[in-house]
C-alpha positions as a Markdown table, in Angstrom:
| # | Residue | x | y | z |
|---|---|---|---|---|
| 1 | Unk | -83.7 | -22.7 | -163.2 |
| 2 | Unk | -87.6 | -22.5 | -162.6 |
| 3 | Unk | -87.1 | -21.3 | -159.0 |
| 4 | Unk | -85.6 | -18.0 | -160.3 |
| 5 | Unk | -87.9 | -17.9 | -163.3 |
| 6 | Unk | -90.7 | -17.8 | -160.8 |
| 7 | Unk | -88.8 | -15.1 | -158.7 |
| 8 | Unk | -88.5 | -13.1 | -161.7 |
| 9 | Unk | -92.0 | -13.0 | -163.0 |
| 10 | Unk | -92.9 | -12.8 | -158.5 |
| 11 | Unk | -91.0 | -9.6 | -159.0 |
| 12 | Unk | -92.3 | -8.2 | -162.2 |
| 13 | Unk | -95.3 | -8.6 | -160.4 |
| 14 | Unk | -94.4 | -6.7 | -157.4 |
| 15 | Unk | -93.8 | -4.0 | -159.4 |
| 16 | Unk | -96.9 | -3.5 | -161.7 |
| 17 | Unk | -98.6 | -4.0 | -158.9 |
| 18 | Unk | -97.3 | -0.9 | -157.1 |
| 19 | Unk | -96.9 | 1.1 | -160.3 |
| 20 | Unk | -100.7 | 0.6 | -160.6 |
| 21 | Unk | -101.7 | 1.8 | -157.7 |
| 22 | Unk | -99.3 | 4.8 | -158.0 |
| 23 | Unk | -101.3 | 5.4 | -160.8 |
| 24 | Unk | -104.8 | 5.0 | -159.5 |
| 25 | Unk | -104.2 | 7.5 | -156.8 |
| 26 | Unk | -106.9 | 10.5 | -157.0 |
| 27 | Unk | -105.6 | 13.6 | -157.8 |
| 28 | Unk | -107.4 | 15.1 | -154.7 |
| 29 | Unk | -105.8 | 12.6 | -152.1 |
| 30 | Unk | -102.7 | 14.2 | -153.1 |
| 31 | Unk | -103.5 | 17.9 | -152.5 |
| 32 | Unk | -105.1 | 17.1 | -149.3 |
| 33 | Unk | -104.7 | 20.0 | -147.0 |
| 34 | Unk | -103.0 | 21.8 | -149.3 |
| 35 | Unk | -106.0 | 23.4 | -151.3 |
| 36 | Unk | -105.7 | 27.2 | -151.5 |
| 37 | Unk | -108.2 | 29.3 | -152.5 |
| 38 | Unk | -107.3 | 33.0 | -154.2 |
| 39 | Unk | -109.2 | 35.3 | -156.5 |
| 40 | Unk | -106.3 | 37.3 | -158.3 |
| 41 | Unk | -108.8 | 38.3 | -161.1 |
| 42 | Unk | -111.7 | 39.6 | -158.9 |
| 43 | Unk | -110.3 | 43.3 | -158.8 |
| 44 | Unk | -110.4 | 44.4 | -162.2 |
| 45 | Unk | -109.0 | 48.1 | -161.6 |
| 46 | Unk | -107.8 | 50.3 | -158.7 |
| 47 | Unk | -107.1 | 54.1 | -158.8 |
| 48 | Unk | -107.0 | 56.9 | -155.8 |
| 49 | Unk | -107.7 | 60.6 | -157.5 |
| 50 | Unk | -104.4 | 62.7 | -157.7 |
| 51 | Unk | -102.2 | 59.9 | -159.1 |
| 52 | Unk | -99.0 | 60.5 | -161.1 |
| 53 | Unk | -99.7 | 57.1 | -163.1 |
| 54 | Unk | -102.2 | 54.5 | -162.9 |
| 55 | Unk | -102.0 | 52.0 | -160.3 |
| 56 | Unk | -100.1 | 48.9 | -160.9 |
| 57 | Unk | -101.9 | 45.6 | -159.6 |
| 58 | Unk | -99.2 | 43.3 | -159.6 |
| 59 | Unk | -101.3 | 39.6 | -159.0 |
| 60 | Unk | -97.7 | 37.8 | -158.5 |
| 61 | Unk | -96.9 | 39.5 | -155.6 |
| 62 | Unk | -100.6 | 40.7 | -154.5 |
| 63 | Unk | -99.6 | 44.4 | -154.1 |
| 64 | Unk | -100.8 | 47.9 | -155.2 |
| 65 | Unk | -98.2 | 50.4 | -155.9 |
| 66 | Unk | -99.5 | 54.1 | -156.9 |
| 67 | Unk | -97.7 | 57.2 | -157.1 |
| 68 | Unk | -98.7 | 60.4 | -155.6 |
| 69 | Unk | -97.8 | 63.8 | -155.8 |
| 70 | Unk | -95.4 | 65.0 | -152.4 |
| 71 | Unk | -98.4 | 67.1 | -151.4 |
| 72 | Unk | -101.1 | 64.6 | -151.7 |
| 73 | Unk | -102.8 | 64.4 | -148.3 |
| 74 | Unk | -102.9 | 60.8 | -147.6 |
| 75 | Unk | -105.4 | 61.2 | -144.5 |
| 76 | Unk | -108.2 | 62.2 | -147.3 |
| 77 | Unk | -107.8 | 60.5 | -150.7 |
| 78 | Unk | -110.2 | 58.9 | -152.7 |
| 79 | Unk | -110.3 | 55.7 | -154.0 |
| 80 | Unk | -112.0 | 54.1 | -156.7 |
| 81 | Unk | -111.9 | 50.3 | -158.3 |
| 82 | Unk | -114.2 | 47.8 | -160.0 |
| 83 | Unk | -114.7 | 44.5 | -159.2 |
| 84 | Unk | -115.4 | 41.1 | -161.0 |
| 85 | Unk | -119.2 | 40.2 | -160.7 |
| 86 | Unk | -120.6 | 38.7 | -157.4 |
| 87 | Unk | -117.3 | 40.3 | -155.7 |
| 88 | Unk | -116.8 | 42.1 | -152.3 |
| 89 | Unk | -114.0 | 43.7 | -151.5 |
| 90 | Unk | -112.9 | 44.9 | -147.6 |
| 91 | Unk | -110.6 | 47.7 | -146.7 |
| 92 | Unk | -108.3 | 46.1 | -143.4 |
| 93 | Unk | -111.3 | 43.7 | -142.9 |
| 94 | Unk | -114.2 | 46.5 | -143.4 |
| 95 | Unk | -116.2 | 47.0 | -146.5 |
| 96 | Unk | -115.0 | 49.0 | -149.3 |
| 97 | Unk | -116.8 | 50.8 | -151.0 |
| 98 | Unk | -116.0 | 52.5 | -154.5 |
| 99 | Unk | -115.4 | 56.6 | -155.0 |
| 100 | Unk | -115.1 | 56.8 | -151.0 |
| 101 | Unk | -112.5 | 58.9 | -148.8 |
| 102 | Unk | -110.1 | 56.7 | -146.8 |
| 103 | Unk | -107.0 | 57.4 | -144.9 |
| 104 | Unk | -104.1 | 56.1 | -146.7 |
| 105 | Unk | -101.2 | 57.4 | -143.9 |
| 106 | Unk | -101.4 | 53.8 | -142.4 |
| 107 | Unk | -100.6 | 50.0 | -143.5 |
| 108 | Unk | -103.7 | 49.3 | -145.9 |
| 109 | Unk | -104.7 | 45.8 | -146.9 |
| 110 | Unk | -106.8 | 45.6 | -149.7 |
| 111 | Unk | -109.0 | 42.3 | -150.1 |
| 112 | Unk | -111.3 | 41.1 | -152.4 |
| 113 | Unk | -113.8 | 38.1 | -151.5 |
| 114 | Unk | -116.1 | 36.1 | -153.4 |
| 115 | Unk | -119.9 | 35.7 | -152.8 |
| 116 | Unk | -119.6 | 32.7 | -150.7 |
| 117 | Unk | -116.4 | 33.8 | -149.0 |
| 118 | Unk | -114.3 | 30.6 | -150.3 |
| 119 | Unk | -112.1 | 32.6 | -152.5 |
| 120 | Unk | -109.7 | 35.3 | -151.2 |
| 121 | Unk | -106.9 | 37.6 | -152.3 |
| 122 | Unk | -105.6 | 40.1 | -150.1 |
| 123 | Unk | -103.2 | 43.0 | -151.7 |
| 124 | Unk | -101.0 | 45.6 | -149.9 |
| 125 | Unk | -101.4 | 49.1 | -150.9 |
| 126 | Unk | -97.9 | 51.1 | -151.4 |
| 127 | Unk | -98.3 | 54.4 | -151.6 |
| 128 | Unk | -95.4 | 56.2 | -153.2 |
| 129 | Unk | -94.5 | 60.1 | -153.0 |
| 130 | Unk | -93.0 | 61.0 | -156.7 |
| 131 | Unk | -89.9 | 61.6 | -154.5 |
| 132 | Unk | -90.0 | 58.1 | -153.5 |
| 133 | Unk | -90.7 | 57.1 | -156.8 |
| 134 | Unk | -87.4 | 58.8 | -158.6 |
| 135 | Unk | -85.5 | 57.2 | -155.7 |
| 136 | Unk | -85.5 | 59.9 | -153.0 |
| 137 | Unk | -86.5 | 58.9 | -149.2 |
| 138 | Unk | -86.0 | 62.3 | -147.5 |
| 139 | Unk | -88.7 | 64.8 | -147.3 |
| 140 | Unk | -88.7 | 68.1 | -149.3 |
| 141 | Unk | -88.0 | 71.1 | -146.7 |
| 142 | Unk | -88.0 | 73.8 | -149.4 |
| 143 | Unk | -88.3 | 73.2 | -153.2 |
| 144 | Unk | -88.9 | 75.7 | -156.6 |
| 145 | Unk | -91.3 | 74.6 | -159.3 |
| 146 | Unk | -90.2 | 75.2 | -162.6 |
| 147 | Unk | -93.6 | 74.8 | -164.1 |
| 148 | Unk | -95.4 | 77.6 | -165.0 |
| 149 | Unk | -99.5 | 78.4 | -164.7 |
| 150 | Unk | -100.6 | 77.9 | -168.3 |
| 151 | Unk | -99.6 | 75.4 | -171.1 |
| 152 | Unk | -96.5 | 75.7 | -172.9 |
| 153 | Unk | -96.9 | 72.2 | -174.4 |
| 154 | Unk | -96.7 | 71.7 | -178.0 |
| 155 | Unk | -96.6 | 68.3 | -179.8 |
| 156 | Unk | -94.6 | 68.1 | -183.2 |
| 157 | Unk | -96.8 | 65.7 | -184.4 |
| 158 | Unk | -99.5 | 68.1 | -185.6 |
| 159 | Unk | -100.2 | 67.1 | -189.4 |
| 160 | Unk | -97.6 | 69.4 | -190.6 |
| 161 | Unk | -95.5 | 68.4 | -193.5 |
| 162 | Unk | -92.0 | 67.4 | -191.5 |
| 163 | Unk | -93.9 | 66.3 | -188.3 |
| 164 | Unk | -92.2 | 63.2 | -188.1 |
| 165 | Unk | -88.7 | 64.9 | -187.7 |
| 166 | Unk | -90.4 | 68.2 | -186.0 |
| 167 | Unk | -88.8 | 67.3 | -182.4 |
| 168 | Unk | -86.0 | 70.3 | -182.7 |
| 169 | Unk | -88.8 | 73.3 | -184.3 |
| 170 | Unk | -91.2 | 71.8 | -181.1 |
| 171 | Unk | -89.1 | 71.5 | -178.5 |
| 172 | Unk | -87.4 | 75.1 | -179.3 |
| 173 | Unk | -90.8 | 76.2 | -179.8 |
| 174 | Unk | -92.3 | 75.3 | -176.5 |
| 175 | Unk | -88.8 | 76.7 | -174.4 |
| 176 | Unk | -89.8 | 80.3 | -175.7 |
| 177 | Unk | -93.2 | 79.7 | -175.0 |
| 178 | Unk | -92.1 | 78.5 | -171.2 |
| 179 | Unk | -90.1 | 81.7 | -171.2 |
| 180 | Unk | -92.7 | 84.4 | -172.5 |
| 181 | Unk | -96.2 | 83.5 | -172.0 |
| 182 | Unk | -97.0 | 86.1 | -175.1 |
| 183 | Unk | -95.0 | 83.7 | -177.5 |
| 184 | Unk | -97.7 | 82.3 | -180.3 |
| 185 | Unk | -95.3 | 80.9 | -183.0 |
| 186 | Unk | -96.1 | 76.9 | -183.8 |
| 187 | Unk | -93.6 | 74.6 | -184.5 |
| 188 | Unk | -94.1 | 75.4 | -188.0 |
| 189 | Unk | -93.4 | 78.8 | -188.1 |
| 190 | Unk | -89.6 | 77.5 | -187.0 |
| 191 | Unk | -89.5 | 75.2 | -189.5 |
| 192 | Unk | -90.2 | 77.3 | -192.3 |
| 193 | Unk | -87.1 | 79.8 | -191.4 |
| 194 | Unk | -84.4 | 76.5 | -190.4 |
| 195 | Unk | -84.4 | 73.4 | -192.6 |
| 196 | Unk | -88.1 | 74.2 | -194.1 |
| 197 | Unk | -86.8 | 71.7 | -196.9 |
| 198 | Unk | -87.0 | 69.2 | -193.7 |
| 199 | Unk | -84.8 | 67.5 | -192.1 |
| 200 | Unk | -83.5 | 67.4 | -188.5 |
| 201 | Unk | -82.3 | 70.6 | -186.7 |
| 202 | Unk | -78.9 | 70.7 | -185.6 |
| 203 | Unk | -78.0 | 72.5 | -181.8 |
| 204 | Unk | -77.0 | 75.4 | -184.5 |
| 205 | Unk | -80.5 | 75.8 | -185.6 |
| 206 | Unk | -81.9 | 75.5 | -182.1 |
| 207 | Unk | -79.3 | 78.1 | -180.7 |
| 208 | Unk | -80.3 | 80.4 | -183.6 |
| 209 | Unk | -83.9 | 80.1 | -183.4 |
| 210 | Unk | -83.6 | 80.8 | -179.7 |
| 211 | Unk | -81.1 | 84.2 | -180.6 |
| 212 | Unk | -83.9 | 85.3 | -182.8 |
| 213 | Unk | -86.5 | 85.4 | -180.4 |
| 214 | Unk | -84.5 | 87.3 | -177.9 |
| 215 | Unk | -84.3 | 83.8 | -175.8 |
């Protein structure tokens, strides 16, 4: 009966013992080798002049992604960014600098260093056309613009009375001005002949409006 007393409390004691050292093991000893270093917070903004939308820095996936118009000339764009404080950054392993010219028809990798070159994080660039961006890979061979040289743009919400449901008076509003430049009725002007009790317009009213002004 002792003997396998003593073998039990032996084992018990095998046990903590190993548990303990388990335990006391630094965390460094276990990363050993496996230390990376990465600076996903030293680029605090990117942007090339001409793009569609502002650049997205995605830090997951260490990319770049802006969107250009179809006729941006990618062998002379510029490119401007801020960085983090005591950061470099290096355009396929030369130095960038900020509000420069660069040629963006080839693989760009952008990287941003700190001071003592221990931290790192390199991002790819993707440029995309606005072709590629609505899904599109082919190239444009011929192509009609439906926009028109001065501003037809009209927002409903311009601190008149109804603004809030003003989308059918604005919208009407701005296709007659996109059809005849001369046009200088507001949005409120068509309200005040359809619904100028408020209210929404109907396809009627926008049909009607459109009659009246010879549209």
């Amino acid at each position: 009966m002792k003997i396998k007393i003593y073998l039990w409390v032996f084992i018990l004691f095998l046990l903590q013992t190993a548990s303990c050292k388990k335990e006391a093991q630094p965390v460094s000893q276990q990363v050993t080798g496996q230390q990376i270093h990465t600076l996903e917070n030293g680029l605090l903004n990117f942007a090339i002049n001409g793009e569609l939308t502002g650049a997205n820095i995605d830090t997951i996936s260490n990319t770049i992604t802006v969107i250009v118009p179809d006729s941006a000339n990618l062998r002379n764009i510029t490119i401007s960014f801020t960085l983090a404080s005591h950061v470099t950054a290096t355009i396929n392993n030369t130095g960038a600098a900020s509000n420069a010219v660069y040629d963006l028809s080839k693989p760009i990798i952008f990287t941003v260093s700190s001071a003592d070159k221990q931290k790192a994080t390199a991002f790819q660039l993707i440029i995309q056309t606005e072709m590629e961006y609505f899904g599109f890979s082919d190239t444009i061979t011929t192509g009609k613009s439906q926009n028109k040289g001065y501003n037809f743009y009209l927002d409903q919400f311009d601190g008149s009375r109804f603004q809030s449901v003003n989308c059918g008076p604005a919208v009407t509003t701005m296709a007659i001005k996109w059809a005849d430049s001369t046009f200088s009725k507001t949005p409120v002007e068509a309200r005040s002949i359809y619904e100028p009790k408020g209210g929404w317009w109907y396809t009627s009213d926008v049909v009607s409006y459109l009659k009246l002004n010879e549209i």
